[in-house]
N, C-alpha and C positions, 0 to 999 in steps of 0.2 A: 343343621336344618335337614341332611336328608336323611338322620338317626330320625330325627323325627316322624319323615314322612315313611318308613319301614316301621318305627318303632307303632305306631297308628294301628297298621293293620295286623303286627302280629299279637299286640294287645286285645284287641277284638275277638281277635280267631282266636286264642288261647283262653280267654272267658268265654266266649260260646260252647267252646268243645269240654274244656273243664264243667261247667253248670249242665252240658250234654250227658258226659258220665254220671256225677252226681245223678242226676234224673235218669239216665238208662238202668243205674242204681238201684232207682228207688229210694236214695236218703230224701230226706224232707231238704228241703231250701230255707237254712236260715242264718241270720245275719253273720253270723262265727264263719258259715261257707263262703259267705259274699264275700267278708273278711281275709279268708283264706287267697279266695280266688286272686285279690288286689295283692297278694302279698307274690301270690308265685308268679302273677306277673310281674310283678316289680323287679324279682330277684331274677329273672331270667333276662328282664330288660339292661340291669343293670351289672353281671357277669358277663356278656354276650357280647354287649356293644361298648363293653369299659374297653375292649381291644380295639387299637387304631386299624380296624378293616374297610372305612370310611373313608373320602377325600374329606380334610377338613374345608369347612366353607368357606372361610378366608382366602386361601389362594387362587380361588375362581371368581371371586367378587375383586380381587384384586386387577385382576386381567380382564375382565370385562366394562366397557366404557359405560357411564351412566346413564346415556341416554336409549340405550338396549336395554339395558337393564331398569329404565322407566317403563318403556313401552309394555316390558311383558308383564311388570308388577301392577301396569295400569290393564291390561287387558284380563291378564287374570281372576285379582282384585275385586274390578268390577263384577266379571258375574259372579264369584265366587260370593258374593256381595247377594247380587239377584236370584242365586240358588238356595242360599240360606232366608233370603225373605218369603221366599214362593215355598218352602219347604215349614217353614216354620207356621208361616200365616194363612194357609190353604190348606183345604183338609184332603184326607187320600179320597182318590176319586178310582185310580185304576181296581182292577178286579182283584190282583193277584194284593196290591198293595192293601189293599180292604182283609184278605185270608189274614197275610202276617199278622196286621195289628190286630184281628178280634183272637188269634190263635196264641199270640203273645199275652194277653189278657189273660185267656185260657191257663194258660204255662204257669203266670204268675202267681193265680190265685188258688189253683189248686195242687202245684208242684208235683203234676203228670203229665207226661209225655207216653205215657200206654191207653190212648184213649181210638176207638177207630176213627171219631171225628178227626184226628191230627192229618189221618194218611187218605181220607178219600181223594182228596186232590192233587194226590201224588209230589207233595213241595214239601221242598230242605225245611229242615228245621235250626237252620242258621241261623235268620231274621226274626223269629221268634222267638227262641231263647236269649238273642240280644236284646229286645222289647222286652221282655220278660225283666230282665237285668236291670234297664234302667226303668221300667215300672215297680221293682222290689227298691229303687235306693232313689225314690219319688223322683224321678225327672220323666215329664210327658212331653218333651218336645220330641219325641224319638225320631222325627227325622232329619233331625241335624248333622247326622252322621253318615249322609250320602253327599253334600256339598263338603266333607271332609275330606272323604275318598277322593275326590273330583280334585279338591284342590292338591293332596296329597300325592297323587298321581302323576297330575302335569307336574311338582317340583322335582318327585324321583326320577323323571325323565327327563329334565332342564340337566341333573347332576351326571345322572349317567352320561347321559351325552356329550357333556361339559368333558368327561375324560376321555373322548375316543375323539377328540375334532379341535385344532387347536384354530379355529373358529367361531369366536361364542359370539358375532355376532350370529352365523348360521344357526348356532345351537337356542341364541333367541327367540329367530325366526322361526323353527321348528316348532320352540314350545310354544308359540303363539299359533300357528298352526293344529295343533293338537289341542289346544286350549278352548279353539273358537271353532272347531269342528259340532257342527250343531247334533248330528248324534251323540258326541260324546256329550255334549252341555244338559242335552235334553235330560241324560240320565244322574246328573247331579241332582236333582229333585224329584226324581221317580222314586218312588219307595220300593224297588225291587231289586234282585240281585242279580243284576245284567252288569253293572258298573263295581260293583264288588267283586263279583267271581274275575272280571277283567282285571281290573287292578291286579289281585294277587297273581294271576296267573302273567299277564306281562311283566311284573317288576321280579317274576321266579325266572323267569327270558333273559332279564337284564342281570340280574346275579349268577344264571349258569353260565352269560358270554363273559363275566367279568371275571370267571374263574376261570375258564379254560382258553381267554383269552385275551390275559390284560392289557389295558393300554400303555400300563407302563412296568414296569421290573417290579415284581412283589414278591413276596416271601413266600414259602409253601402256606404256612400257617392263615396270613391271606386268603391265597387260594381257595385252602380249605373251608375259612369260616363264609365264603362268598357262595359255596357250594353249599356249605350246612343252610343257608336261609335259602336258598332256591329249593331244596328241599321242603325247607318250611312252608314257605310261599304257594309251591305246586300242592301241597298237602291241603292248604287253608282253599285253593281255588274247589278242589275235587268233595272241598267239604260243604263250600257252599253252592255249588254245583254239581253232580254225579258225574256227570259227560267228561268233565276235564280230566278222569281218569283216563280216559280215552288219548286226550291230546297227550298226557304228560309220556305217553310213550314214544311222541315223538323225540324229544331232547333225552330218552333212554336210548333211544335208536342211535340218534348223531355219537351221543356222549360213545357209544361201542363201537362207532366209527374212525373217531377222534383216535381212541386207543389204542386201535388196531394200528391206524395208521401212520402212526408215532410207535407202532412197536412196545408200548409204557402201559403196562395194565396196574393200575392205581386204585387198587380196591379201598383203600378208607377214602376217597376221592367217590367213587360211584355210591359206597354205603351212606356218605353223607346226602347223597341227593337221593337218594332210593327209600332209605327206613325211615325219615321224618314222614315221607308222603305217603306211606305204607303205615305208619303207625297211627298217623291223625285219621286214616282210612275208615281203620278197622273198626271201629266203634260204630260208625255209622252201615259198615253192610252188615252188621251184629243186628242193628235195630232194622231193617228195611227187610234182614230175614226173619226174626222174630213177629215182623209185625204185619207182614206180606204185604208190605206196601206197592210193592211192583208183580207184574205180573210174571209167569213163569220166568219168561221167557226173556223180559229185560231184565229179573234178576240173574236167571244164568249168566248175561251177557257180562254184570260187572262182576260176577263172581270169576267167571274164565278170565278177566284182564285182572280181576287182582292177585289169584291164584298165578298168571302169568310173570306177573312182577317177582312174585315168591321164585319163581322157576328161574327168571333170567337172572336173580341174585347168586342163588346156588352154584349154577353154569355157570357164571363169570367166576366165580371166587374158587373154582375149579380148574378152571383153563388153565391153560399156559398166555404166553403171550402171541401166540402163529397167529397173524393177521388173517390167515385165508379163514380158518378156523373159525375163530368171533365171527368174521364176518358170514359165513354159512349158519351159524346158527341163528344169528339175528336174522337173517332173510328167512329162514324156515319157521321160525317164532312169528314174526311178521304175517307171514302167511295162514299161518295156524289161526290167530288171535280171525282176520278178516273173514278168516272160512265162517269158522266158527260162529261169529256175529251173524253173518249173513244168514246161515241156515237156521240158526234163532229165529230172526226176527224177519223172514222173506218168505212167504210161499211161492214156492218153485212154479210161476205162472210168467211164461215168457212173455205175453202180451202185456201181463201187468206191470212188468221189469221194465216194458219198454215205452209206456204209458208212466211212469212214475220217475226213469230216467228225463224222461221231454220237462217232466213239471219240476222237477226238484233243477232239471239244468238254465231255466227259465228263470227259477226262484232263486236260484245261485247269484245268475247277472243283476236280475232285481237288486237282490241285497247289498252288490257293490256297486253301484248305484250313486249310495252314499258316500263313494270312495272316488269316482273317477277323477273328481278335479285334482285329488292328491296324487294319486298314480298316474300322470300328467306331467308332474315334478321332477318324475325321474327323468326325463327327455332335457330337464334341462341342464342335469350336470355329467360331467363322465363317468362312463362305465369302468369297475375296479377291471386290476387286470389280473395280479397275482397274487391278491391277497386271500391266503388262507381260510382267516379267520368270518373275510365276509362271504366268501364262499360255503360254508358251514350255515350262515344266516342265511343266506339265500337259498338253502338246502333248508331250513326249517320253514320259510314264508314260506314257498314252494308246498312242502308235505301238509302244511296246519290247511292251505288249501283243497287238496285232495282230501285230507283227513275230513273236514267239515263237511264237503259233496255227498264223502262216500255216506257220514253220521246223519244227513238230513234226507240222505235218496230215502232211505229206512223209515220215515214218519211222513206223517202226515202232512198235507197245504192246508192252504186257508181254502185255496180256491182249487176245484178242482179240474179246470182246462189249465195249461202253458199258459195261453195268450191274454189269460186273465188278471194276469201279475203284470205285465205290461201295464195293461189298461189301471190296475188298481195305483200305481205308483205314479201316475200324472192327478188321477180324480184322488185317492182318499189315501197319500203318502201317511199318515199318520199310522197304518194299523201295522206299518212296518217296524215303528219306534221299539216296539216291544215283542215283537214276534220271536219265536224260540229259534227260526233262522238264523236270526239278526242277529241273538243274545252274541254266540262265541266270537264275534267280529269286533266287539269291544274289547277283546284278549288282542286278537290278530293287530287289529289299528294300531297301537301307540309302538308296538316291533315292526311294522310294516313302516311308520315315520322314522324308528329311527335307524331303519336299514338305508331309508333313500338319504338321508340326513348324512350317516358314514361312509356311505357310496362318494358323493361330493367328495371328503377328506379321504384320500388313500391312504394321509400322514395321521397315526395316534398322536397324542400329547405324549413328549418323550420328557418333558420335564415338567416335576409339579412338586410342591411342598410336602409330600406326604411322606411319611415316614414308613420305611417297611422293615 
C-alpha cells in the first residue's frame, strides 16, 4: 500500500515533466508520446520499487488491533469519499483553478506551451500539462486527482510513522488527526497546487529522515534508495511550486551537518538527494528564462539558489571530511544565498522593512492559527531527551519556519495594516484557505504531526518483518 501511495505521485510528476520537455521541445504531442510516456513510467515504477526498500504492509496490519484500524479507515474513507463527490460533481469555482483548466485546454489542443498567454499569471505549468494529459486520453473528471493526493498522503504518513512508534494505536490517532485537519481536507477538492506541492515535499521529509535515520537496522542499499526518492520527491515539489527550491536547502543544510558531525562524508548519499532535484529543476528555469516569465529580479533569485546547489555539490565532492571545514562553508553559503535574495527583492527603505516586518509577522501568526490546537499536543507528551535523530527534526520544524517568515516578509499582503489580519481571520477565515502564505504550511503540517507524534515514542520499532 505505501508503494502505492509514492508510486502516485512520482507517476504524476514524471508525466508532467516528461509531456513538459516534449513541449519545451516543440515535438507535437501524439499518441506514440502519450504511449511512451506510460511505458517509462511503468519501467521506472517497476525497477525502483521491485527493491524491498518499503515496510511490507502486512507486518503493521498485523500488530495493529482492528478497532484503530476501523476508526482511521472510517474517518478517512468518509471524506476521502466527500472530496471525490465535491470534486467531481461541482465545477471549479476558484480563480487560480479556473487558469489551470482553460490553460490545460489550451496545452492540449494546440501542443504549445510558448504562448505569452501561458506566463502572464506567473503559474507552474504543472496542473496544466496534467489536464492536458488526461484531456488527450479523453477523461474530463480531472479533478479526481486532488482527493487522491489527500488520500495518498494521510496513508504515507499512517506508514511512516507506523515505523518510528511501536504505538499504532498513537500512530492511528495521529493519522486521524492529519486527516480531519480542516485545512488539509479543504484542499482535497481545491483544484490548486497547495496540496500537491505539500504532499511531495513532506513525504521527500519522511524519506530523507528514513535514510539518515532509520527506525530500524537497514542496509546501505536501503538507505540509499530512501535518499534517491527524497530526491525525487523534493524535485517534483520545486516543480510544481518554484519556492520549494528555496526550502529544499534546508534538508541540504542539515544533511552537511549530519556529515560533518559523523565525521562520514558520503557523496553518492548527498548526490542521490541533490541531482534528482537539480535535474527535474532545469527544464523548468530553461523555460521561465526563455520566456521571462518572472521578473528580473525573482528570476535572478532562483537562478542564485539553483546555481548555488551546482556550487554546494562541487564543494562537497571536494572536501575532505574536517567537520569544522563543511561546516564554515555551509554557514557562508547560507549567508550568501539570504544576502543575495534580499538585495534582489528589497528596496533598502528602513521604514519600509520595518512596516513589512509588523505585517508579514502578524500574517505569520495569522496562518498558524490553523495549527494551534495541534501545537497543543505537544504539552501533552514528553520532551525527547537524547535523541539524535529528533533533534535534526526539530532542527528542520524550527528552520522551514524562519525559512517561510523570511520568503513571505519579501511579498506582498492581502491587507495592508498588521491589525487587519486579525480582524480578517474571525469575519471572512475563508480568504486564508488559499492564500500563498498558507500555501508552504501544507508541506510544514503533516512533518510538524509527525515530529509531535515521535516525540511521545523516544523508543523506534526495533523489530519488524522487513527484510534488509
Amino acid at each position: 500500500m505505501e508503494r502505492i501511495c509514492l508510486s502516485y505521485g512520482v507517476a504524476i510528476g514524471f508525466n508532467s515533466l516528461f509531456m513538459f520537455v516534449v513541449l519545451l521541445l516543440k515535438i507535437p504531442v501524439t499518441s506514440f508520446l502519450i504511449s511512451l510516456s506510460y511505458a517509462v513510467i511503468l519501467i521506472f515504477l517497476f525497477f525502483y520499487f521491485k527493491e524491498n526498500i518499503l515496510n511490507p504492509d502486512s507486518w503493521i496490519f498485523e500488530r495493529i488491533k482492528k478497532k484503530y484500524l476501523f476508526m482511521l479507515l472510517s474517518f478517512l474513507g468518509t471524506l476521502f469519499i466527500l472530496s471525490v463527490i465535491i470534486s467531481v460533481f461541482y465545477p471549479i469555482t476558484t480563480a487560480d483553478g479556473i487558469w489551470y483548466e482553460y490553460y490545460g485546454k489550451i496545452i492540449a489542443s494546440e501542443s504549445n506551451i510558448y504562448q505569452k498567454i501561458l506566463i502572464i499569471y506567473k503559474k507552474p505549468l504543472f496542473l496544466p500539462i496534467t489536464y492536458a494529459f488526461l484531456y488527450l486520453n479523453n477523461i474530463f473528471a480531472i479533478q479526481i486527482i486532488f482527493p487522491l493526493f489527500y488520500l495518498f498522503l494521510c496513508l504515507a504518513f499512517f506508514f511512516r510513522l507506523s515505523c518510528y512508534t511501536a504505538d499504532l494505536k498513537l500512530v492511528s490517532i495521529f493519522s486521524i488527526v492529519l486527516a480531519t485537519t480542516p485545512y488539509i481536507w479543504w484542499h482535497s477538492y481545491l483544484p490548486l497546487l497547495n496540496l500537491i506541492a505539500g504532499y511531495f515535499f513532506s513525504i521527500g521529509i519522511f524519506c530523507w529522515y528514513s535514510s539518515l535515520f532509520p527506525a530500524h537496522k537497514q542496509s546501505l542499499q536501503t538507505s540509499k534508495g530512501f535518499m534517491l526518492l527524497a530526491g525525487i520527491f523534493f524535485g517534483f515539489s520545486s516543480w510544481a511550486r518554484l519556492e520549494f527550491i528555496w526550502y529544499f536547502m534546508i534538508p541540504v543544510f542539515l544533511y552537511f551537518f549530519y556529515s560533518a558531525s559523523r565525521q562520514n562524508k558520503d557523496i553518492d548519499k548527498f548526490r542521490l538527494l541533490l541531482l534528482p532535484t537539480v535535474g527535474i529543476f532545469l527544464p523548468w528555469i530553461i523555460y521561465i528564462g526563455v520566456m521571462k516569465a518572472y521578473g528580473e529580479k525573482e528570476f535572478a533569485m532562483f537562478l542564485t539558489l539553483y546555481a548555488s546547489l551546482i556550487v554546494i555539490y562541487i564543494v562537497y565532492a571536494r572536501l575532505n571530511s574536517n567537520a569544522v571545514l563543511i561546516k564554515a562553508v555551509i554557514l557562508l553559503t547560507i549567508a550568501a544565498i539570504l544576502i543575495v535574495s534580499l538585495l534582489f527583492l528589497w528596496d533598502i527603505n528602513w521604514m519600509f522593512i520595518f512596516k513589512r516586518l509588523q505585517t508579514t509577522l502578524a500574517k505569520t501568526v495569522v496562518n498558524h492559527f490553523f495549527y494551534f490546537f495541534t501545537f497543543f499536543l505537544i504539552f501533552l507528551f514528553k520532551a525527547f531527551k537524547n535523541n539524535i535523530a529528533l533533534k535534526y527534526l526539530s532542527c528542520f520544524i524550527g528552520l522551514y519556519l524562519i525559512w517561510h517568515f523570511a520568503l513571505y516578509n519579501v511579498g506582498g499582503g492581502r491587507w495592508e495594516h498588521w491589525y487587519e489580519y486579525f480582524t480578517a481571520i474571525f469575519s471572512e477565515p475563508g480568504n486564508f484557505v488559499s492564500g500563498s502564505s498558507t500555501r508552504e504550511l501544507l508541506a510544514f503540517y503533516p512533518v510538524f504531526i509527525f515530529w509531535i507524534a515521535v516525540l511521545n515514542n523516544g523508543k523506534y520499532v526495533k523489530e519488524s518483518k522487513q527484510k534488509t
